[in-house]
DSSP file (Angstrom, degrees, kcal/mol; ACC not computed):
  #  RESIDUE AA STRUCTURE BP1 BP2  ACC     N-H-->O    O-->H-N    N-H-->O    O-->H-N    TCO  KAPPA ALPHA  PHI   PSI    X-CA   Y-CA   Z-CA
    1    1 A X              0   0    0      0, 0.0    20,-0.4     0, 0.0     2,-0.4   0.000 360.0 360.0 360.0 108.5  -55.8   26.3   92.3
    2    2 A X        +     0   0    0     18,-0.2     2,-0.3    16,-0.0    18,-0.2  -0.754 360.0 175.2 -82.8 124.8  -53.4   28.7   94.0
    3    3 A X  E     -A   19   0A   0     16,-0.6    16,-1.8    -2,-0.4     2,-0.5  -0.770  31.6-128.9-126.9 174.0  -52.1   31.6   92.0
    4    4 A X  E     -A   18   0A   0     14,-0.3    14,-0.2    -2,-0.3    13,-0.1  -0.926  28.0-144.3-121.5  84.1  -49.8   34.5   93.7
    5    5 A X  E     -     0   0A   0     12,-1.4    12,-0.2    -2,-0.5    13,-0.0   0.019  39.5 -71.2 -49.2 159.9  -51.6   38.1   92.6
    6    6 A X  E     -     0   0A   0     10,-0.1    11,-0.6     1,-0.1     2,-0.5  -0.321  44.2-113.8 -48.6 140.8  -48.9   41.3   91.7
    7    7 A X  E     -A   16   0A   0      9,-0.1     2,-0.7    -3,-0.1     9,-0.2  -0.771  30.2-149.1 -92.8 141.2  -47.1   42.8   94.2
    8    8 A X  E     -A   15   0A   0      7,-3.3     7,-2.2    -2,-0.5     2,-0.6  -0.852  12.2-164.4 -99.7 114.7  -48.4   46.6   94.5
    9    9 A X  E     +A   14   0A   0     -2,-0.7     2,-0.5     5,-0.2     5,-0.2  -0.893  13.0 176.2-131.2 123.7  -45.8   49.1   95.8
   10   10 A X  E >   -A   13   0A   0      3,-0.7     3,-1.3    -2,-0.6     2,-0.4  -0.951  63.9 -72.1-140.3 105.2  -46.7   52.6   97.0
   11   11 A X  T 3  S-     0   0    0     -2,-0.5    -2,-0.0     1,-0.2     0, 0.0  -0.356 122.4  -3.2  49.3 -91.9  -43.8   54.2   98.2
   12   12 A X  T 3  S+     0   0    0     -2,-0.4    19,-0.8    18,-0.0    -1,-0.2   0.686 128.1  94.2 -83.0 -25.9  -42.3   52.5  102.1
   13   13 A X  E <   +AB  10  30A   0     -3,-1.3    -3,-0.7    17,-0.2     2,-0.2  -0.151  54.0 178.5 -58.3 141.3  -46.1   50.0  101.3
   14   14 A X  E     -AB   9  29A   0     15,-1.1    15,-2.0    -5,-0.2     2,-0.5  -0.899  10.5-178.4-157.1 156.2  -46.7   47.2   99.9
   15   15 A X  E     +A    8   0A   0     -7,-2.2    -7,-3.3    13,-0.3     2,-0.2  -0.972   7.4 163.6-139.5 139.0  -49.1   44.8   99.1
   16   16 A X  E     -A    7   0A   0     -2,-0.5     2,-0.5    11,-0.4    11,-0.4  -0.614  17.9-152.6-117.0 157.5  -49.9   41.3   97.4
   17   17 A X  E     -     0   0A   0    -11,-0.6   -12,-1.4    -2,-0.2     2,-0.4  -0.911   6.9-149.3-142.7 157.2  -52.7   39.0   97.5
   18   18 A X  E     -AC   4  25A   0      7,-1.7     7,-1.8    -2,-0.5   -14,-0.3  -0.993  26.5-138.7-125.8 126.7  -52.4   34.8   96.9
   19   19 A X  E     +AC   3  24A   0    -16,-1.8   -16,-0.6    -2,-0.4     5,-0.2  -0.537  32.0 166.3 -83.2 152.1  -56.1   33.6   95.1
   20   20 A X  E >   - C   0  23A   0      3,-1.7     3,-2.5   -18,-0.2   -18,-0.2  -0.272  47.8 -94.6-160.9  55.9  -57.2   30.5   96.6
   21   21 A X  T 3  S+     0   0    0      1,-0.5     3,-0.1   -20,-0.4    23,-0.1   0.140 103.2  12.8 -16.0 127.1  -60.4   30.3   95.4
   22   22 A X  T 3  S+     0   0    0      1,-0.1    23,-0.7     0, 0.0    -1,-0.5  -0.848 129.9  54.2 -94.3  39.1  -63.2   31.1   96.3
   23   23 A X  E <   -CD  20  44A   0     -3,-2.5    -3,-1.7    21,-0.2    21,-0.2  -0.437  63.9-158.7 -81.2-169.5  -60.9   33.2   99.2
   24   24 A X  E     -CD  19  43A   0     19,-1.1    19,-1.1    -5,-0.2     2,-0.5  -0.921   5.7-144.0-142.2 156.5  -58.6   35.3   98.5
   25   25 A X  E     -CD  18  42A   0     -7,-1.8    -7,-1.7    -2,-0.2     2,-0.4  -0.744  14.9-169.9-146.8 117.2  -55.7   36.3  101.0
   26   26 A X  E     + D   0  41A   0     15,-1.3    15,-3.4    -2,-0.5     2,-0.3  -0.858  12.0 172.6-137.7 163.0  -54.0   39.6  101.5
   27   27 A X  E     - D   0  40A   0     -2,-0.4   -11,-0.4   -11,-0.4    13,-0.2  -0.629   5.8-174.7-131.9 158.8  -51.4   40.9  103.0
   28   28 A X  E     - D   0  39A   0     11,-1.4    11,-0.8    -2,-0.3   -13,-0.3  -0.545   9.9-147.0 179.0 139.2  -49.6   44.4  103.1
   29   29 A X  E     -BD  14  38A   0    -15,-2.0   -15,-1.1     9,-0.2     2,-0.4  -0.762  16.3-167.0 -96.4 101.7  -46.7   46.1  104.6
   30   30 A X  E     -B   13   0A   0      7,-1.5     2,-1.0    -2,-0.3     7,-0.2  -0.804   1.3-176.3-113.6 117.2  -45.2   48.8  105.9
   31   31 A X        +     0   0    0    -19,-0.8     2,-0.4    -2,-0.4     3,-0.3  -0.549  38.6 139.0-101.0 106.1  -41.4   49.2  106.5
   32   32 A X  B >   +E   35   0A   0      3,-1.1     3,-0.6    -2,-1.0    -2,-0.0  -0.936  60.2   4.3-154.9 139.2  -41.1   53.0  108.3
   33   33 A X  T 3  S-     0   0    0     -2,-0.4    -1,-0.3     1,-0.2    26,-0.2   0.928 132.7 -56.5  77.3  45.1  -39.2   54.7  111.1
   34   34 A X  T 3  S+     0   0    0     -3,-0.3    25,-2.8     1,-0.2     2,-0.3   0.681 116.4  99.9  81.2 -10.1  -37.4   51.3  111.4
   35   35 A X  E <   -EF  32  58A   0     -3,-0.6    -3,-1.1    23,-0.2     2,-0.4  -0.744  54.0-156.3-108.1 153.4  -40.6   48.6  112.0
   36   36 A X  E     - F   0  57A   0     21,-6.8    21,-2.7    -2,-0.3     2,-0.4  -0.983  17.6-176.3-138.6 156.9  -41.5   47.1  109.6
   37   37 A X  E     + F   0  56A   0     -2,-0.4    -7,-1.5    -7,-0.2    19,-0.3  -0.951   5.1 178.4-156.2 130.9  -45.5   46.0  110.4
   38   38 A X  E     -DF  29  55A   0     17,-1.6    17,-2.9    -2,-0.4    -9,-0.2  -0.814  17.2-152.8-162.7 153.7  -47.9   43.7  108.0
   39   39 A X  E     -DF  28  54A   0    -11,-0.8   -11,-1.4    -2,-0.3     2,-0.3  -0.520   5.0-164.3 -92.9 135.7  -51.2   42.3  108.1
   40   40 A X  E     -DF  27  53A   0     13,-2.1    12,-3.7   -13,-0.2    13,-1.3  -0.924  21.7-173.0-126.2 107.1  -52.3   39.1  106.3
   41   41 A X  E     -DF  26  51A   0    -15,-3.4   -15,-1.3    -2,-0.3    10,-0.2  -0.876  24.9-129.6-104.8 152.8  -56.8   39.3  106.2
   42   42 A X  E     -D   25   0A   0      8,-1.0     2,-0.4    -2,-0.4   -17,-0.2  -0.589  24.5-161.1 -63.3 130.2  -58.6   36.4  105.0
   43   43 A X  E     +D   24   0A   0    -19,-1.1   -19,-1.1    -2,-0.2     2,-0.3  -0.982  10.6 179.9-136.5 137.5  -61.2   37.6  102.3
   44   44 A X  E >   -D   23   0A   0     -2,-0.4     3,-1.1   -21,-0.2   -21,-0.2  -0.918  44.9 -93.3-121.0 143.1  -64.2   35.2  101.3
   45   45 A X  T 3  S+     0   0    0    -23,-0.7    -2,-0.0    -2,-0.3   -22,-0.0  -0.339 110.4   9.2 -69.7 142.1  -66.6   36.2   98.9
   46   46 A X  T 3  S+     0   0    0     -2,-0.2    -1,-0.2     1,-0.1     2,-0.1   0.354 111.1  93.2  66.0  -9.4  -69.9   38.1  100.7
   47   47 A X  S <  S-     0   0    0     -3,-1.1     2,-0.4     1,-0.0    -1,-0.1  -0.398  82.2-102.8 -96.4 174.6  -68.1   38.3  104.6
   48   48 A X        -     0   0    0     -2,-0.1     2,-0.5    -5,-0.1    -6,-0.1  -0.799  55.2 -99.6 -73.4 128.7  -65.9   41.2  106.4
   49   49 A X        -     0   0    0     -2,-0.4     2,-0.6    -6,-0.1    -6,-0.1  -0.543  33.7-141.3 -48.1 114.2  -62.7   40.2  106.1
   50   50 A X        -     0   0    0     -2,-0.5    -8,-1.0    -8,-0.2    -1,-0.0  -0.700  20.8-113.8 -97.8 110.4  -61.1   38.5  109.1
   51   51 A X  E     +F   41   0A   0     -2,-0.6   -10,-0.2   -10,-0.2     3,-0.1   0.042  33.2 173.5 -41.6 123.7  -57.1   39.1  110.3
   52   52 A X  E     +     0   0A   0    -12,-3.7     2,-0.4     1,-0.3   -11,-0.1   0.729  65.6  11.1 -98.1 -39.8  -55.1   35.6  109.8
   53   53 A X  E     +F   40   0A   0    -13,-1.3   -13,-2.1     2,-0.0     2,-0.4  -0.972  52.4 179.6-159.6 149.2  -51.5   37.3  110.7
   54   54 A X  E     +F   39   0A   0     -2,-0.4     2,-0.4   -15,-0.2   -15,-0.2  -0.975   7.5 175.2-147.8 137.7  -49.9   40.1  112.0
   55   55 A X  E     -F   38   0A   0    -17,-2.9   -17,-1.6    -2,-0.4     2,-0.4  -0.994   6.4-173.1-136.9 138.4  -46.1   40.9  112.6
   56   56 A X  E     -F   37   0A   0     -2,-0.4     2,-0.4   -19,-0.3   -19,-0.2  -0.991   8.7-165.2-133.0 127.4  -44.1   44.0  113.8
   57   57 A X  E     -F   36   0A   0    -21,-2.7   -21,-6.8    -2,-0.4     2,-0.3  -0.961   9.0-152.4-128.3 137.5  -40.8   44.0  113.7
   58   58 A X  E     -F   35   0A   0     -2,-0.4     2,-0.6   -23,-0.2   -23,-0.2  -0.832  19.3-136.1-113.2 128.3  -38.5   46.6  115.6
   59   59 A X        -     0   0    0    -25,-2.8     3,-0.1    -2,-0.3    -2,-0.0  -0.820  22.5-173.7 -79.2 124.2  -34.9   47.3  113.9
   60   60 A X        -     0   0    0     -2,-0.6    -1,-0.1     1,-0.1   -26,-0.0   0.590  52.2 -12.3-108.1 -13.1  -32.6   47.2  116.8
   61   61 A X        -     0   0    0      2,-0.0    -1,-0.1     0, 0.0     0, 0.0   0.148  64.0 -93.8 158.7 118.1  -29.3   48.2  115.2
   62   62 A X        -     0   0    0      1,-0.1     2,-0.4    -3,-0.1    -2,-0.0   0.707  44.4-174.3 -16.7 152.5  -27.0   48.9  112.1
   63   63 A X        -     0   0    0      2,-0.1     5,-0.1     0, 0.0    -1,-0.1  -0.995  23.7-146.2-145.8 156.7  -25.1   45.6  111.4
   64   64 A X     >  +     0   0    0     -2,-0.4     4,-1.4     3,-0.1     2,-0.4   0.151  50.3 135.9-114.7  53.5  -22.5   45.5  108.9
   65   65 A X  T  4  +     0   0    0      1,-0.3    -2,-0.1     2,-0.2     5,-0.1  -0.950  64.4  32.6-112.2 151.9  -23.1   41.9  107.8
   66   66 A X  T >4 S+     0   0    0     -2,-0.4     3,-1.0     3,-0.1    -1,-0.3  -0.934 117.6  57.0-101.5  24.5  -23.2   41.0  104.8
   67   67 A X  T 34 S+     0   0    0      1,-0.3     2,-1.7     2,-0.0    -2,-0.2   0.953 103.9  67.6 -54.2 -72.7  -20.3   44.0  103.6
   68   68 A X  T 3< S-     0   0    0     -4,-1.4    -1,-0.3    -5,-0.1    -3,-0.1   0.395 114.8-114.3 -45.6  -0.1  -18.7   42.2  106.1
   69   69 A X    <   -     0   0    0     -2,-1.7     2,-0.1    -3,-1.0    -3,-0.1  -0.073  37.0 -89.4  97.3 170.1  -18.2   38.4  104.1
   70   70 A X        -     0   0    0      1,-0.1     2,-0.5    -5,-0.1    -3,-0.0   0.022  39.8 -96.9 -87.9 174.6  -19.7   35.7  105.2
   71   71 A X        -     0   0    0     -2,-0.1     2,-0.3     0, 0.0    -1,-0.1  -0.916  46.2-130.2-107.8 129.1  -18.3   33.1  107.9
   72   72 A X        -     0   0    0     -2,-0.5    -3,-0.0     1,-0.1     0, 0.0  -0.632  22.5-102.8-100.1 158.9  -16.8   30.3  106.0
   73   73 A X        +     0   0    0     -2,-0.3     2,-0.1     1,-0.0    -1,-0.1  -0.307  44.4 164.0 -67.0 168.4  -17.6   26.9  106.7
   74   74 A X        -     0   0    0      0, 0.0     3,-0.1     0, 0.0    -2,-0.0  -0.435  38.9 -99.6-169.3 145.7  -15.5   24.6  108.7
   75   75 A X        -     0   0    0      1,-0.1     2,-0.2    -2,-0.1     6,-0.0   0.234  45.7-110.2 -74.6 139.6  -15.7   21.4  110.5
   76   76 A X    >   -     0   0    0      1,-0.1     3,-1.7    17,-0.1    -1,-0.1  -0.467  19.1-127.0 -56.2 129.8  -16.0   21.6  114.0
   77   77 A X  T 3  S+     0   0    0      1,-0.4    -1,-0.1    -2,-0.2    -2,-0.1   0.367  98.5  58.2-101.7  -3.0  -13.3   20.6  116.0
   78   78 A X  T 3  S+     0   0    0     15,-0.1    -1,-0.4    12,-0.0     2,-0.4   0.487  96.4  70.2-109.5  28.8  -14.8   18.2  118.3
   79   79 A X  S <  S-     0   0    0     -3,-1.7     2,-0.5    14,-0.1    11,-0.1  -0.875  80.0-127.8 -94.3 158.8  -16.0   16.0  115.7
   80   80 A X        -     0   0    0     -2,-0.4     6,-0.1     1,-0.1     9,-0.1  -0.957   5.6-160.1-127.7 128.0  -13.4   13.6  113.2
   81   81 A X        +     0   0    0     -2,-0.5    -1,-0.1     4,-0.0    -4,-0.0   0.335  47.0 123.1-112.1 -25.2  -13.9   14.0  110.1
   82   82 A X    >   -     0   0    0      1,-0.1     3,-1.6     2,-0.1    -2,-0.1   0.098  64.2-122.6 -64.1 171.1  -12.2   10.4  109.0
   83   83 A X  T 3  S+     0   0    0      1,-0.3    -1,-0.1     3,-0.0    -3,-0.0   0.849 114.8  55.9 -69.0 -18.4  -13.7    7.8  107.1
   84   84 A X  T 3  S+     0   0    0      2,-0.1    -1,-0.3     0, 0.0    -2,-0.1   0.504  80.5 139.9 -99.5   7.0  -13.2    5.4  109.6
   85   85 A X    <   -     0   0    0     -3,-1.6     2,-0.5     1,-0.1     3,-0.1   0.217  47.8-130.2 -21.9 142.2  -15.3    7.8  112.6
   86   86 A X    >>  -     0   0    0     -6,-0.1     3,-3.9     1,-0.1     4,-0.7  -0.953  22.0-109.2 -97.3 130.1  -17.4    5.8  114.7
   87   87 A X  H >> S+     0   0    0     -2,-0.5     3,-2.0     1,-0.3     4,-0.6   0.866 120.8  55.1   6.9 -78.9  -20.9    6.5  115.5
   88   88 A X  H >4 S+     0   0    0      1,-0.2     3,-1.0     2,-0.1    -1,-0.3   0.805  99.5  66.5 -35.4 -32.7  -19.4    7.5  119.7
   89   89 A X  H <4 S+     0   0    0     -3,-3.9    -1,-0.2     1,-0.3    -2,-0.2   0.682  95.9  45.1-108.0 -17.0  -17.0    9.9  118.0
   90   90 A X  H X< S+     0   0    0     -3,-2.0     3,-1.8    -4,-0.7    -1,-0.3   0.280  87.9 136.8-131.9  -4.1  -19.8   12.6  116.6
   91   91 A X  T << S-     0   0    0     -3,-1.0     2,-0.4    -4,-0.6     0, 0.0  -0.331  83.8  -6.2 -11.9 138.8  -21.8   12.4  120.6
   92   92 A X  T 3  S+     0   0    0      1,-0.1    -1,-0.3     2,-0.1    -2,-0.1   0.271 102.3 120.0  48.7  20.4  -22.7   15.8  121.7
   93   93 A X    <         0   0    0     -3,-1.8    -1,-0.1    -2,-0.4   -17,-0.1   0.132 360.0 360.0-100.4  33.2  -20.9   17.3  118.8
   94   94 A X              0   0    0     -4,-0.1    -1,-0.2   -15,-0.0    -2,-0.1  -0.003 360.0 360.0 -93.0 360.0  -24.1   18.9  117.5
């Protein structure tokens, strides 16, 4: 059984753990100066705990999406949208 532990949040940190008996696996996070950096260790009952995942991520600059709306869909203009389209018509239009 896999259950999803509380997330613990200490100030820019955080941390969670997911049971997977008999491991356990936890992760925790820190979002600061603009990185944001987390760890995932492996924890088995009686071992050291061994690193599974690691990510750092660099913020590279202000964006104003989503204040700015969204992009709305709309069909692409080399593909034909009638019912009767053939198969040829929708070629390289992906």
């Amino acid at each position: 059984m896999i259950q999803v532990g509380q997330q613990q949040v200490n100030g820019g940190a955080r941390s969670w753990e997911i049971l997977a008996e008999p491991m356990t696996i936890h992760y925790a996070a820190v979002n600061k100066d603009g990185t944001w950096h987390e760890v995932g260790d492996r924890i088995l009952p009686g071992k050291e705990p061994v690193c599974i995942f690691q990510k750092n991520l660099k913020r590279v600059r202000d964006r104003d999406w989503p204040a700015a709306g969204a992009i709305s869909p709309k069909c692409n203009t080399r593909c034909n949208t009638s019912a009767d389209a053939q198969e040829s018509d929708l070629t390289g239009a992906i």
